[in-house]
N, C-alpha and C positions, 0 to 999 in steps of 0.2 A: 504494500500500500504506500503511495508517493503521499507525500503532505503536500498542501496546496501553497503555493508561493504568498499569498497574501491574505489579511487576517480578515472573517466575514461579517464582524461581528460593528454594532451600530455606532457604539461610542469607547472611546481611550480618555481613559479618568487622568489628568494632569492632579499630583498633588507637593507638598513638601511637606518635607519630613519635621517636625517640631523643634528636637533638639539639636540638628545639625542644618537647618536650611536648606539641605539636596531636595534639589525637584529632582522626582519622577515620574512614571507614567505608567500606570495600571493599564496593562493590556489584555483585556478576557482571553482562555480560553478557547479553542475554535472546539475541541477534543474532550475539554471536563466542562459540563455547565456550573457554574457559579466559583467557579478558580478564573482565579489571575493570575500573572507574571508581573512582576515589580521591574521596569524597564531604566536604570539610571544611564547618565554618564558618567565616567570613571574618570576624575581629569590627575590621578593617580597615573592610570591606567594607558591615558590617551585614548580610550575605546569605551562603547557601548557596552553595559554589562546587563544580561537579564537573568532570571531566577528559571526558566527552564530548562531543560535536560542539557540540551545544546549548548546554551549561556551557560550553563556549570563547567564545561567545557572548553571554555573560550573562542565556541564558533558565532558565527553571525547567527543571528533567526530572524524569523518573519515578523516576531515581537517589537524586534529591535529596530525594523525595517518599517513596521506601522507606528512608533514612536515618533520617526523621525519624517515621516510623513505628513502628521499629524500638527509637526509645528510648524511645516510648510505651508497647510492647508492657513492652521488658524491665524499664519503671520497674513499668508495673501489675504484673508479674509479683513485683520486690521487696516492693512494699510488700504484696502479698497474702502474701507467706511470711514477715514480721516478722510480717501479722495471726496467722498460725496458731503463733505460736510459745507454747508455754505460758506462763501468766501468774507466777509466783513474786512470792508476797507477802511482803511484809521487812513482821518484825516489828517492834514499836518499842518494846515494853514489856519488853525484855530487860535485865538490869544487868551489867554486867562489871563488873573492876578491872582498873589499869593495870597495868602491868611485876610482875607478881606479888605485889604486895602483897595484904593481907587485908583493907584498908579500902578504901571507896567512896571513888570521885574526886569529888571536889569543888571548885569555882571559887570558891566562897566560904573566906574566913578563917578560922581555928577558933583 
């Protein structure tokens, strides 16, 4: 039986760890229903590390492979929703005064 190259399942939990601030990335199962894999980066390591048979191991898996997919997705997904944010132009030809006075501020001497 081949395993299938990428993972079928609907969502990849982004979390961090409490007492050390590592994000990871909970990846279900395709194989046990209600297991996970614990998908970090190792910057130990220089590599992805995960909690399945494979990851125990130090090969790649599809874990690994839909972690890093997933931050693809959610980064395109930001940076498309800052595109569509309305644009708001700041004028600059405006003049105020400072703390309620009635003359214009100036840097200069008088």
């Amino acid at each position: 039986m081949t395993q299938k190259p990428e993972i079928t399942a609907n969502a990849i939990y982004k979390v961090t760890d409490k007492a050390t601030h590592e994000t990871c990335w909970y990846v279900p199962s395709d194989s046990k229903p209600g297991a996970y894999y614990k998908v970090c980066w190792s910057r130990e390591a220089t590599r992805w590390t995960c909690t399945c048979k494979a990851g125990q191991y130090g090969q790649a898996c599809k874990h690994e492979h839909a972690a890093q997919v997933s931050i693809v997705v959610n980064k395109e997904q930001e940076l498309l929703a800052r595109s569509q944010e309305p644009y708001l132009p700041v004028s600059t030809d405006q003049k105020g005064v400072l703390n309620g006075s009635c003359q214009g501020f100036s840097l200069l001497r008088r």
